[in-house]
Predicted model as a PDB file, atoms N, CA, C, CB and O in Angstrom, pLDDT in the B-factor column:
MODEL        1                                                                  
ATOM      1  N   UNK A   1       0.842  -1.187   0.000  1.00 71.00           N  
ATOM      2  CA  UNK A   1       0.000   0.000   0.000  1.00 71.00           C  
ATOM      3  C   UNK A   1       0.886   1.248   0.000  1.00 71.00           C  
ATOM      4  CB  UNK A   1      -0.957   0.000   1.225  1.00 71.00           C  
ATOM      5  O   UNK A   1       1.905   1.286   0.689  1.00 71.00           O  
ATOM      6  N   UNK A   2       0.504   2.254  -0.762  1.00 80.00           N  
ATOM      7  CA  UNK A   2       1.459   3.549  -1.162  1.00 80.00           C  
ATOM      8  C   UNK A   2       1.014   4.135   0.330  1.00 80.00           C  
ATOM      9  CB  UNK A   2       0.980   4.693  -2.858  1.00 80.00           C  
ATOM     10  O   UNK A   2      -0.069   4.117   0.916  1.00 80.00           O  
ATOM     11  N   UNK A   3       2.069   4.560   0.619  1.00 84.00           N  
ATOM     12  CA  UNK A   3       2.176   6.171   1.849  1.00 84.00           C  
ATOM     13  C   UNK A   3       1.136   7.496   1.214  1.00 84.00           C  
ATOM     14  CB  UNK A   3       4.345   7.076   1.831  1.00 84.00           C  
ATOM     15  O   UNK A   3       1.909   8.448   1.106  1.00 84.00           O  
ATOM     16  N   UNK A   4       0.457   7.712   0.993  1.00 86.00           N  
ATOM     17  CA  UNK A   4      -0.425   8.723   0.394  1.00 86.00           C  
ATOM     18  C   UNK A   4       0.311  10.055   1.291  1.00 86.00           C  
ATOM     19  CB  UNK A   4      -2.318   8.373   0.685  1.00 86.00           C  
ATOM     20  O   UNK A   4       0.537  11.060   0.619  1.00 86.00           O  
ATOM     21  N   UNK A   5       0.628  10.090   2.537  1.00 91.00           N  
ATOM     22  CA  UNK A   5       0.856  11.335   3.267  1.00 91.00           C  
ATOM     23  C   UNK A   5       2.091  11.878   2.621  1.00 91.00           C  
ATOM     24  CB  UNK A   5       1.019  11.138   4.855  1.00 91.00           C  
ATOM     25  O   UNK A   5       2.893  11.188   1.992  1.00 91.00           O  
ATOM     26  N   UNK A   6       2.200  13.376   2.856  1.00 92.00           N  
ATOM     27  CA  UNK A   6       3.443  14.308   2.066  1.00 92.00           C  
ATOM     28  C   UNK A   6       4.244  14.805   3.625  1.00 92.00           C  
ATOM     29  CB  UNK A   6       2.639  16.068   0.850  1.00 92.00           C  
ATOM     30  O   UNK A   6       3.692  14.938   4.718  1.00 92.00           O  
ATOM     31  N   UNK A   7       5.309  14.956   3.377  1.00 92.00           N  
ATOM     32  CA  UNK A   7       6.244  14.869   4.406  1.00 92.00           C  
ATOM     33  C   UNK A   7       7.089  16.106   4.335  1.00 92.00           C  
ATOM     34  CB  UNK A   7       7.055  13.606   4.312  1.00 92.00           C  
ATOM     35  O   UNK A   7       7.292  16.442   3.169  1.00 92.00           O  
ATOM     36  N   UNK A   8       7.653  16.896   5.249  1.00 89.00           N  
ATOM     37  CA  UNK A   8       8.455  17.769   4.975  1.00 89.00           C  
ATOM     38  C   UNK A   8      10.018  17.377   4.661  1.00 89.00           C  
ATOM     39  CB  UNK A   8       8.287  18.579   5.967  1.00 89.00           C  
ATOM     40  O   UNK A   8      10.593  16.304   4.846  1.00 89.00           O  
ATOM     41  N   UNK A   9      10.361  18.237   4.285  1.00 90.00           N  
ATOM     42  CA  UNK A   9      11.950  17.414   3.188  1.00 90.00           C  
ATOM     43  C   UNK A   9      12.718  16.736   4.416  1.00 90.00           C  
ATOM     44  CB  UNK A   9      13.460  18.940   2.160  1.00 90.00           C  
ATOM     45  O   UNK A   9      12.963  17.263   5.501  1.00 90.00           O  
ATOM     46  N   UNK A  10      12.883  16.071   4.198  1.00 93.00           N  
ATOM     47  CA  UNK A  10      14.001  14.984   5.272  1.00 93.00           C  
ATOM     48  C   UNK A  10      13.170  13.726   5.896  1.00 93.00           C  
ATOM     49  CB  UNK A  10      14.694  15.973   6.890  1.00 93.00           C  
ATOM     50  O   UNK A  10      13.528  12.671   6.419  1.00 93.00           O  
ATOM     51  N   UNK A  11      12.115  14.210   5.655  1.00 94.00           N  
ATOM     52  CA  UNK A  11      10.969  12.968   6.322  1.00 94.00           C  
ATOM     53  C   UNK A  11      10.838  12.048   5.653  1.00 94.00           C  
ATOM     54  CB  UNK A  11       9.547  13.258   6.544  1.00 94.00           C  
ATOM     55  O   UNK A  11      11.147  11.973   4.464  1.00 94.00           O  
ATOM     56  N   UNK A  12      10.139  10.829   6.631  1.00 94.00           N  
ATOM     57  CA  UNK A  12       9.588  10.225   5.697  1.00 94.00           C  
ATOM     58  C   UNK A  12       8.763   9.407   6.451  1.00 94.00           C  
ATOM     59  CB  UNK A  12      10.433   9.634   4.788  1.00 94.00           C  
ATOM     60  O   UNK A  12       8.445   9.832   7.561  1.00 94.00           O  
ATOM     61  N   UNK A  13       8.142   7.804   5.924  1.00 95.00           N  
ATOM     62  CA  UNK A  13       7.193   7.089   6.821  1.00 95.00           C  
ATOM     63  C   UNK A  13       7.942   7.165   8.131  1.00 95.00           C  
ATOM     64  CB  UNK A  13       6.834   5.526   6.352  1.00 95.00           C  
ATOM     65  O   UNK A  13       7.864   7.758   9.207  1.00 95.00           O  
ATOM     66  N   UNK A  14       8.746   6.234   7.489  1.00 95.00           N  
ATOM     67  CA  UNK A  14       9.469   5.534   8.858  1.00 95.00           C  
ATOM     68  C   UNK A  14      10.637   6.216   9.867  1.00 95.00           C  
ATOM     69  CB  UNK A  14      10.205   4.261   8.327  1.00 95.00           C  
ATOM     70  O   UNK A  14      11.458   5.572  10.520  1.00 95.00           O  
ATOM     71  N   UNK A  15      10.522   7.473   9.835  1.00 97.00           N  
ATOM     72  CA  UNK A  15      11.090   8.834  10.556  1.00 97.00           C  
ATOM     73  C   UNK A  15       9.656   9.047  11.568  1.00 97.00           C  
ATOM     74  CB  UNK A  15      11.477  10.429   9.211  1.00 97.00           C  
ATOM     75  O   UNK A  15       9.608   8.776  12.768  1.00 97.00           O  
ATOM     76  N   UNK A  16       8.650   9.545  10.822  1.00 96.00           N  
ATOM     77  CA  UNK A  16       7.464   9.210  11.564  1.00 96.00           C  
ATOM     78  C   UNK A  16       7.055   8.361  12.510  1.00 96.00           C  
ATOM     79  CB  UNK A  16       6.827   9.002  10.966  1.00 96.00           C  
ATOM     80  O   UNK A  16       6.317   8.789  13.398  1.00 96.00           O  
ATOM     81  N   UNK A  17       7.476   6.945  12.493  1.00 96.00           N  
ATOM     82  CA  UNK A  17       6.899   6.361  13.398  1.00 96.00           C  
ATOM     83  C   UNK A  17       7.900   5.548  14.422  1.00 96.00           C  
ATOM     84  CB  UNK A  17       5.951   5.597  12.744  1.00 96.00           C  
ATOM     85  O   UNK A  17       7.544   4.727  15.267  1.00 96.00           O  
ATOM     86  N   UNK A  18       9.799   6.165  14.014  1.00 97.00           N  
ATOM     87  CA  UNK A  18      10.568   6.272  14.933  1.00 97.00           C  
ATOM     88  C   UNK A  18       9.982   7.531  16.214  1.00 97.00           C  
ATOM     89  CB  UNK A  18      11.916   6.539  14.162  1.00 97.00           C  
ATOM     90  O   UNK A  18       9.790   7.336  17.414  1.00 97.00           O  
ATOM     91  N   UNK A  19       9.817   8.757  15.447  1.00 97.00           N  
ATOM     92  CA  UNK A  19       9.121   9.221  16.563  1.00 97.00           C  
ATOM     93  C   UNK A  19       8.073   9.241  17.445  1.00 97.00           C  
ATOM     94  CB  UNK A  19       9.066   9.798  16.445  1.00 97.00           C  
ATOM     95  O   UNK A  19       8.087   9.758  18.562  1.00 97.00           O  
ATOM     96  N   UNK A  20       7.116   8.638  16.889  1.00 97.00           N  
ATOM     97  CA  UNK A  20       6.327   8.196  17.705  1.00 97.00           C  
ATOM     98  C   UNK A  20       6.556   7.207  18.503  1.00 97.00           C  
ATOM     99  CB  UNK A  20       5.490   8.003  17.223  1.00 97.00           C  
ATOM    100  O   UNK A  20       6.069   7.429  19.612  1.00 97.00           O  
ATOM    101  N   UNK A  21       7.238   5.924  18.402  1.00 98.00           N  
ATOM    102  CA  UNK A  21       7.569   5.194  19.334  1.00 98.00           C  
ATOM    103  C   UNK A  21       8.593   6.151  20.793  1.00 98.00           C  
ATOM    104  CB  UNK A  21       8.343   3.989  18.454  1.00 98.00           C  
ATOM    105  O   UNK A  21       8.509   6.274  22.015  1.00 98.00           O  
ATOM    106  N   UNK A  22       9.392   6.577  19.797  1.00 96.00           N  
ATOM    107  CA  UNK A  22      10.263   7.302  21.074  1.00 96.00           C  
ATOM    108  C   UNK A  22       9.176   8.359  22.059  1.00 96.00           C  
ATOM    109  CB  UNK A  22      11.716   8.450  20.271  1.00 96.00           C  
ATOM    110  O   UNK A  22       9.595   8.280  23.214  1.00 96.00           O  
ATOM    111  N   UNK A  23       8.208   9.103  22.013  1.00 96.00           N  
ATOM    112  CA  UNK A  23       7.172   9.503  22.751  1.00 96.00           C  
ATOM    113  C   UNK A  23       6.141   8.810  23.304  1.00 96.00           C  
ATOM    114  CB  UNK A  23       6.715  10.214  22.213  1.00 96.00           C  
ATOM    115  O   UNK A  23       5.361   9.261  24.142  1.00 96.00           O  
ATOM    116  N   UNK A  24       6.132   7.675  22.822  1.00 97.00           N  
ATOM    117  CA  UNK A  24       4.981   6.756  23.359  1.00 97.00           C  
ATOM    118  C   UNK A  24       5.463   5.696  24.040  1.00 97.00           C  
ATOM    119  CB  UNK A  24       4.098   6.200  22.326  1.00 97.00           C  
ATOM    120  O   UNK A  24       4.678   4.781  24.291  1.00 97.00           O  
ATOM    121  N   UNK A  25       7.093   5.588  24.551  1.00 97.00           N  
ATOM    122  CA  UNK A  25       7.601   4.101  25.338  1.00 97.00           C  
ATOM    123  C   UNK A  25       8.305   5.254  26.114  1.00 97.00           C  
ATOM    124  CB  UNK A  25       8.709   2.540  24.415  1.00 97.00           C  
ATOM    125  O   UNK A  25       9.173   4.843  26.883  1.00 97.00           O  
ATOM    126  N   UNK A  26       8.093   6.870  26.081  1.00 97.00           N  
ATOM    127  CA  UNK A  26       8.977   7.439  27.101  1.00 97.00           C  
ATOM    128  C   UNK A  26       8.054   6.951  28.444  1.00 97.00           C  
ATOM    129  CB  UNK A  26       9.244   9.266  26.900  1.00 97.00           C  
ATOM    130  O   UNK A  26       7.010   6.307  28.346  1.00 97.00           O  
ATOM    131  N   UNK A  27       8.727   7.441  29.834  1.00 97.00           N  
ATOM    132  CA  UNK A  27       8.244   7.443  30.798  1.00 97.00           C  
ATOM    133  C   UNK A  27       7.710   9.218  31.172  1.00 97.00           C  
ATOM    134  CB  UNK A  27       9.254   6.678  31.643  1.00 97.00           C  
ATOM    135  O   UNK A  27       8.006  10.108  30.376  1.00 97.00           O  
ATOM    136  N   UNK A  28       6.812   9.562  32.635  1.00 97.00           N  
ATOM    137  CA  UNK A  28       6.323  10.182  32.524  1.00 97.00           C  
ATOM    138  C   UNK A  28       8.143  11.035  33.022  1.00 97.00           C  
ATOM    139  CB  UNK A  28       4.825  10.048  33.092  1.00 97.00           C  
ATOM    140  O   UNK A  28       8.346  12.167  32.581  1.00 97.00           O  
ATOM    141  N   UNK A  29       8.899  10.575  33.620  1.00 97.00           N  
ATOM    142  CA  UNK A  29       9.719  11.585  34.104  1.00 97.00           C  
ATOM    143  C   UNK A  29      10.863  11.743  33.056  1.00 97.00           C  
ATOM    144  CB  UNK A  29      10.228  11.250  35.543  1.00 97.00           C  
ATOM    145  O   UNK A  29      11.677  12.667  33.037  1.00 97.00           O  
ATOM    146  N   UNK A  30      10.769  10.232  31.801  1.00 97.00           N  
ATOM    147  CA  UNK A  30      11.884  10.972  30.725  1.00 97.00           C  
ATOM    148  C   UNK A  30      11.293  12.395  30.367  1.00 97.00           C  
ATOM    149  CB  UNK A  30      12.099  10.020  29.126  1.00 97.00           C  
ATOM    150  O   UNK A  30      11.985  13.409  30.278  1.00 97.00           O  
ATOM    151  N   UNK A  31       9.913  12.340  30.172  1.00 96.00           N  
ATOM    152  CA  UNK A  31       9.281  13.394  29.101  1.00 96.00           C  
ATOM    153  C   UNK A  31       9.397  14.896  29.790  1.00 96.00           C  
ATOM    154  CB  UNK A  31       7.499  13.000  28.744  1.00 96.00           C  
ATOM    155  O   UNK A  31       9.614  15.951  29.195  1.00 96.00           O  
ATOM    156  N   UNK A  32       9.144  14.653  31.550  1.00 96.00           N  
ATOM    157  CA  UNK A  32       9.792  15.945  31.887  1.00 96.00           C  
ATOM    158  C   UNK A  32      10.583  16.444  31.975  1.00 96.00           C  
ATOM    159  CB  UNK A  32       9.764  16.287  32.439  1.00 96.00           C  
ATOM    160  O   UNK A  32      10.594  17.653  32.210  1.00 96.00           O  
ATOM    161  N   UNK A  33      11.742  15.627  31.803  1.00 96.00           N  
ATOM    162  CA  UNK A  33      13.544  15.894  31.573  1.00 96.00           C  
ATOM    163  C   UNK A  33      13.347  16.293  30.471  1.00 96.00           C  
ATOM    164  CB  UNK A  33      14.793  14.647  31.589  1.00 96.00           C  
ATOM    165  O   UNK A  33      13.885  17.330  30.084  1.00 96.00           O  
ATOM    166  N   UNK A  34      12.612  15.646  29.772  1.00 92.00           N  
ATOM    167  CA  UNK A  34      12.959  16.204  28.243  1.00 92.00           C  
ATOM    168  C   UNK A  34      12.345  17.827  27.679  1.00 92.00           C  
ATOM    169  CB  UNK A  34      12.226  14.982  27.150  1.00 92.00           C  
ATOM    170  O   UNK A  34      12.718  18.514  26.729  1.00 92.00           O  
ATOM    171  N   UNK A  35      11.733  17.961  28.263  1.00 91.00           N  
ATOM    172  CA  UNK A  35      10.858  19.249  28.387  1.00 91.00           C  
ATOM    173  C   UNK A  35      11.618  20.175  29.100  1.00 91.00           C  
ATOM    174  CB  UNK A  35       9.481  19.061  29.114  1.00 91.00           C  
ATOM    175  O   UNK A  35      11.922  21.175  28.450  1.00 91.00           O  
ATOM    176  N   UNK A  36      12.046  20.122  30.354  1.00 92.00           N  
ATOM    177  CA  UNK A  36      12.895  21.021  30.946  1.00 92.00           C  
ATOM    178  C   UNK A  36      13.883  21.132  30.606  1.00 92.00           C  
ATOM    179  CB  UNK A  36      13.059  20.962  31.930  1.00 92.00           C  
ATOM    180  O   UNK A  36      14.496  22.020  31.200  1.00 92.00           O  
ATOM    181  N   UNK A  37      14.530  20.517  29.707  1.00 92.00           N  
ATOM    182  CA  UNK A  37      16.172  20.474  28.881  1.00 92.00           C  
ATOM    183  C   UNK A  37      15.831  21.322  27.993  1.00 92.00           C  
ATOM    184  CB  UNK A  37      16.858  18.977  28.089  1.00 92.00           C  
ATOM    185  O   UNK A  37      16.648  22.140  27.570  1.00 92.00           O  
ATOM    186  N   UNK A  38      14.659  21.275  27.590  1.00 86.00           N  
ATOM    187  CA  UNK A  38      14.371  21.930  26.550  1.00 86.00           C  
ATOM    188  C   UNK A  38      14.620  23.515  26.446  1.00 86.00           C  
ATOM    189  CB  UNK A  38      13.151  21.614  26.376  1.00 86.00           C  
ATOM    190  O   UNK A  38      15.191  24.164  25.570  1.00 86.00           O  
ATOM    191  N   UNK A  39      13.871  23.994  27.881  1.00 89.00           N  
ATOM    192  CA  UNK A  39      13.582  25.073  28.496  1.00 89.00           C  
ATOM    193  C   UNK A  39      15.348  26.018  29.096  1.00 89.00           C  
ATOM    194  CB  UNK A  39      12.425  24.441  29.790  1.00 89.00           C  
ATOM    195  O   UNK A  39      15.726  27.189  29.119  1.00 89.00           O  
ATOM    196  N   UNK A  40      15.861  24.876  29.424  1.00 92.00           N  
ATOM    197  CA  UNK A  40      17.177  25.456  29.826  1.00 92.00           C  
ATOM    198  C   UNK A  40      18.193  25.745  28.503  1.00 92.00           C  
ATOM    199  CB  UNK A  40      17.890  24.375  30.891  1.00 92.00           C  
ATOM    200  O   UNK A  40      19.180  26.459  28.677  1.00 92.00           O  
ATOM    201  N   UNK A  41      17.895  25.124  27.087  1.00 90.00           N  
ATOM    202  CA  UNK A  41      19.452  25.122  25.926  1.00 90.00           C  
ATOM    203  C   UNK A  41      18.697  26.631  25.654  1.00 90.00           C  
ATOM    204  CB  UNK A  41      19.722  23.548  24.045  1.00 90.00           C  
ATOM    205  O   UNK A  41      17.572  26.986  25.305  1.00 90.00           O  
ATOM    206  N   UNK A  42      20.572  27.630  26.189  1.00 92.00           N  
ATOM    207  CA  UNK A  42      20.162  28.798  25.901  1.00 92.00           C  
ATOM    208  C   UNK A  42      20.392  29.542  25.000  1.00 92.00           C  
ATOM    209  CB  UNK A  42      20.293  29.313  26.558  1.00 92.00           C  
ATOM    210  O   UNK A  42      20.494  30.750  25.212  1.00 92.00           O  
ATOM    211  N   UNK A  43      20.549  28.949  23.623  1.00 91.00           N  
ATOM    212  CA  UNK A  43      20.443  29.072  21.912  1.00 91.00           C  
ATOM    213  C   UNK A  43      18.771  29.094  21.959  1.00 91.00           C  
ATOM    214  CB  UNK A  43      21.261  27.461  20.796  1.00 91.00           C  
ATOM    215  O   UNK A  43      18.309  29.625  20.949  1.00 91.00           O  
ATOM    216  N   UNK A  44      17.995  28.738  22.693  1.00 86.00           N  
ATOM    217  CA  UNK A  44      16.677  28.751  22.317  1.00 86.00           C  
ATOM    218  C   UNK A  44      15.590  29.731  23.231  1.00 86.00           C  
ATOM    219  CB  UNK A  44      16.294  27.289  22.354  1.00 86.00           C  
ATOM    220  O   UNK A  44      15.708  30.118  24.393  1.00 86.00           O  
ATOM    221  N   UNK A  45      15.086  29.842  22.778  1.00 88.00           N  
ATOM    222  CA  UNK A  45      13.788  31.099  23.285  1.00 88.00           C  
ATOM    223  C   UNK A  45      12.619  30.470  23.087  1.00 88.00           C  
ATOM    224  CB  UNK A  45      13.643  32.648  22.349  1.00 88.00           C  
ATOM    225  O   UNK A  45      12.301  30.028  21.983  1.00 88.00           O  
ATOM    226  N   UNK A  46      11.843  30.372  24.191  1.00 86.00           N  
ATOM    227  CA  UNK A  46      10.246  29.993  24.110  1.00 86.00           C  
ATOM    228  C   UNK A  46       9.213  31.080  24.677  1.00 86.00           C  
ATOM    229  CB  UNK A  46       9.970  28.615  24.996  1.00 86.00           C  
ATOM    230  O   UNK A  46       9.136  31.335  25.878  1.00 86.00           O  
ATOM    231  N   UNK A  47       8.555  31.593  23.853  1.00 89.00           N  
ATOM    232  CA  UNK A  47       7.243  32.685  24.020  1.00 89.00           C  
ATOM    233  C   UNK A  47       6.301  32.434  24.016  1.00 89.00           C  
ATOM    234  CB  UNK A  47       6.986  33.537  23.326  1.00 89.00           C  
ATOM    235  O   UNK A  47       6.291  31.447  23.281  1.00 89.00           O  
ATOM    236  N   UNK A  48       4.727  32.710  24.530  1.00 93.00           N  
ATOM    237  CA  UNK A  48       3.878  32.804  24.402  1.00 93.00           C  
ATOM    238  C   UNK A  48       3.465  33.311  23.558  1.00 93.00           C  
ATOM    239  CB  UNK A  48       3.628  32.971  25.015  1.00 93.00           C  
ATOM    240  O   UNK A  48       3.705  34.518  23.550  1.00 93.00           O  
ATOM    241  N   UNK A  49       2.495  32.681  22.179  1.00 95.00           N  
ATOM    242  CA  UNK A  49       2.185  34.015  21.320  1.00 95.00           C  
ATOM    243  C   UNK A  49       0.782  33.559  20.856  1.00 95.00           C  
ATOM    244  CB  UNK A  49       3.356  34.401  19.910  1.00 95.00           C  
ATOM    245  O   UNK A  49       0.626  32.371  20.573  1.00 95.00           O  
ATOM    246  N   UNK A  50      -0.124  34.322  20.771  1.00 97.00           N  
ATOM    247  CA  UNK A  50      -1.417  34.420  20.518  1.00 97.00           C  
ATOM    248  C   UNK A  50      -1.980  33.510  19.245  1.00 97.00           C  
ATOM    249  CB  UNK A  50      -1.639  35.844  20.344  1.00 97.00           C  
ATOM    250  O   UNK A  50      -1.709  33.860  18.096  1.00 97.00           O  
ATOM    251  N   UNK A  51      -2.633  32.539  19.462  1.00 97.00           N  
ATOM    252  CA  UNK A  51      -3.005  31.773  17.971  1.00 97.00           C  
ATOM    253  C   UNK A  51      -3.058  32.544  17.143  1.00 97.00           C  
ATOM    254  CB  UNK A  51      -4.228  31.054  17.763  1.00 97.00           C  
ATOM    255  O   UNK A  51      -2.714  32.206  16.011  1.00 97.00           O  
ATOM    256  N   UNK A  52      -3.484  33.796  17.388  1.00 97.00           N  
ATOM    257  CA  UNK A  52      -4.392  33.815  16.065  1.00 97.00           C  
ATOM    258  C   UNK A  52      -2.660  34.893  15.504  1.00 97.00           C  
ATOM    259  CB  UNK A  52      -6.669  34.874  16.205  1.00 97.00           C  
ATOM    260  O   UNK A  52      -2.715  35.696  14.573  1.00 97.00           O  
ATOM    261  N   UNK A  53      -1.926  34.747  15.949  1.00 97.00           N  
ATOM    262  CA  UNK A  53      -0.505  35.631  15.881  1.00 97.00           C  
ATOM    263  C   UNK A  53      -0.021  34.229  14.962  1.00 97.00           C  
ATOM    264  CB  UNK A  53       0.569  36.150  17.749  1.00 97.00           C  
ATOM    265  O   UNK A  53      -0.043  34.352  13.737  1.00 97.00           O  
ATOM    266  N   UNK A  54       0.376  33.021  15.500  1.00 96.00           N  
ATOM    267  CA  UNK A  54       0.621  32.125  14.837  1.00 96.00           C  
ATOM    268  C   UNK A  54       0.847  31.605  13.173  1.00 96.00           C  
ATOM    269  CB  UNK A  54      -0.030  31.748  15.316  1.00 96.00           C  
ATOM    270  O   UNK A  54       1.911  31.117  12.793  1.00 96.00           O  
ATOM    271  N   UNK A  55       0.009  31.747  12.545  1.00 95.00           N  
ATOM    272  CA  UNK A  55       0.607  31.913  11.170  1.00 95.00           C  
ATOM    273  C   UNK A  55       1.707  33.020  10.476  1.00 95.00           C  
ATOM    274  CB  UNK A  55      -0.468  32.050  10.484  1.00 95.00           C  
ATOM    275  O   UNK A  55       2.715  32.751   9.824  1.00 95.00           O  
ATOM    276  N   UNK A  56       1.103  34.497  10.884  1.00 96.00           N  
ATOM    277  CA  UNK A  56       2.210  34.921  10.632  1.00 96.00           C  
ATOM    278  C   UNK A  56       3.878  34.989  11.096  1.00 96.00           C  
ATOM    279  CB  UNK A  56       1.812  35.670  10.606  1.00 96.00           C  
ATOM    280  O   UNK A  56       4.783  35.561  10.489  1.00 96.00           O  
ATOM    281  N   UNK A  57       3.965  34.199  12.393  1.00 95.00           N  
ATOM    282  CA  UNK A  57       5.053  34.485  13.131  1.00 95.00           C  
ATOM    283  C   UNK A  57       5.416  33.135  11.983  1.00 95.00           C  
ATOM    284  CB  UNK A  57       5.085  34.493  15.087  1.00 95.00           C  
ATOM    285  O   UNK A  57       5.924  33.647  10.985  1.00 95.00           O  
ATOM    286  N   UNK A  58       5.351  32.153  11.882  1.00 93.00           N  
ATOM    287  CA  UNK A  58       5.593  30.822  10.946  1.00 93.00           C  
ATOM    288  C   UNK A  58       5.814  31.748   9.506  1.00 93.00           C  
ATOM    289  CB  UNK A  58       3.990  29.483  10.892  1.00 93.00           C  
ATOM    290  O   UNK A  58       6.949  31.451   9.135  1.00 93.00           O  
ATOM    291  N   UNK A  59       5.317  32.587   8.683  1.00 95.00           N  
ATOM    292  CA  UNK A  59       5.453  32.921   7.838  1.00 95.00           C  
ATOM    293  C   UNK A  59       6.640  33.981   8.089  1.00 95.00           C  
ATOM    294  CB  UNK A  59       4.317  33.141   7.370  1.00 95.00           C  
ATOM    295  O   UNK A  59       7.348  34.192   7.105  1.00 95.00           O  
ATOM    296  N   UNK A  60       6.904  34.564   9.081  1.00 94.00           N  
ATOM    297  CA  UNK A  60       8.137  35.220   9.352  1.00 94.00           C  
ATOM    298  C   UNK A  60       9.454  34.243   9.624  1.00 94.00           C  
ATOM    299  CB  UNK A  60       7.868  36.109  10.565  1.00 94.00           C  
ATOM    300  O   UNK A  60      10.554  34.490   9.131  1.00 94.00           O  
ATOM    301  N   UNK A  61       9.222  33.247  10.367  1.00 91.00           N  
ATOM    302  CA  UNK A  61      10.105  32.481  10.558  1.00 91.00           C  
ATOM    303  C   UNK A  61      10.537  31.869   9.402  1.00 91.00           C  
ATOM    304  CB  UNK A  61       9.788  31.734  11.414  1.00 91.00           C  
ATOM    305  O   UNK A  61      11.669  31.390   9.463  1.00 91.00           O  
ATOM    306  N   UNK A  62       9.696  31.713   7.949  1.00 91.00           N  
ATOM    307  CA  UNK A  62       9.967  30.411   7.135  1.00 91.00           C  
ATOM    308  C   UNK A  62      10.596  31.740   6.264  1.00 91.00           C  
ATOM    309  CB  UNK A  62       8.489  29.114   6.456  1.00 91.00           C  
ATOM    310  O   UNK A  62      11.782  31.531   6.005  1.00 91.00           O  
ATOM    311  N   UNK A  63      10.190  32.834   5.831  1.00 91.00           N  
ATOM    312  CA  UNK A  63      10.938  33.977   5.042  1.00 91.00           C  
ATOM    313  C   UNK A  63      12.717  34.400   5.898  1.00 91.00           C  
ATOM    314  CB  UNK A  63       9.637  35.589   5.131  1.00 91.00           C  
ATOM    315  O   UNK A  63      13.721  34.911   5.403  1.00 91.00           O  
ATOM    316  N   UNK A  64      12.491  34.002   7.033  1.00 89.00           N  
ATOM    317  CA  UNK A  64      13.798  34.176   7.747  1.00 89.00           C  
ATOM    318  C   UNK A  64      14.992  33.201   7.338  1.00 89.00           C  
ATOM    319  CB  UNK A  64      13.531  33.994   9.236  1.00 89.00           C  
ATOM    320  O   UNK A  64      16.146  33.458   6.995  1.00 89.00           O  
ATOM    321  N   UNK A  65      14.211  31.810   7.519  1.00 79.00           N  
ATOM    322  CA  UNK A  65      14.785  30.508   7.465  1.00 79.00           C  
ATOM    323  C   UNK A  65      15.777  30.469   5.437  1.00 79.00           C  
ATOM    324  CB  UNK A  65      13.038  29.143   7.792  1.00 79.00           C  
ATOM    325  O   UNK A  65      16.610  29.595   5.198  1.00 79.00           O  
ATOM    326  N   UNK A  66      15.385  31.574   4.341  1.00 76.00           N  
ATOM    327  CA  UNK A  66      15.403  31.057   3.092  1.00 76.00           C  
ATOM    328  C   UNK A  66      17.416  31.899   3.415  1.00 76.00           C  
ATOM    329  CB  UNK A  66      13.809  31.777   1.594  1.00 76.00           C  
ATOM    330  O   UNK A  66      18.265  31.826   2.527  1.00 76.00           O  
TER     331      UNK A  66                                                      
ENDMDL                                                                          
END                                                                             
């Protein structure tokens, strides 16, 4: 049976459902390590931003990203 789903470049099925296994056999305290690691790498910034802000901040980010 063909994969019908479209993937962003580097993806693919079975990238997909490596990740899902790795989120679905974590435990509840890997996932909060993993979350708070997240929160501490300080190359990264996490904001609050308004849904309805959301597309354009993605459309700023993806014109940033070229």
């Amino acid at each position: 049976m063909k994969d019908s789903n479209r993937y962003p470049p580097g993806w693919d099925l079975e990238r997909v459902r490596r990740l899902i296994q790795h989120y679905e056999s974590q435990t509840d305290e890997e996932a909060i390590a993993e979350d708070e690691a997240a929160f501490e790498d300080p190359t990264m910034t996490v904001m609050d931003i308004p849904t309805d802000l959301v597309p354009s901040v993605r459309t700023l980010l993806a014109e940033q990203a070229k």
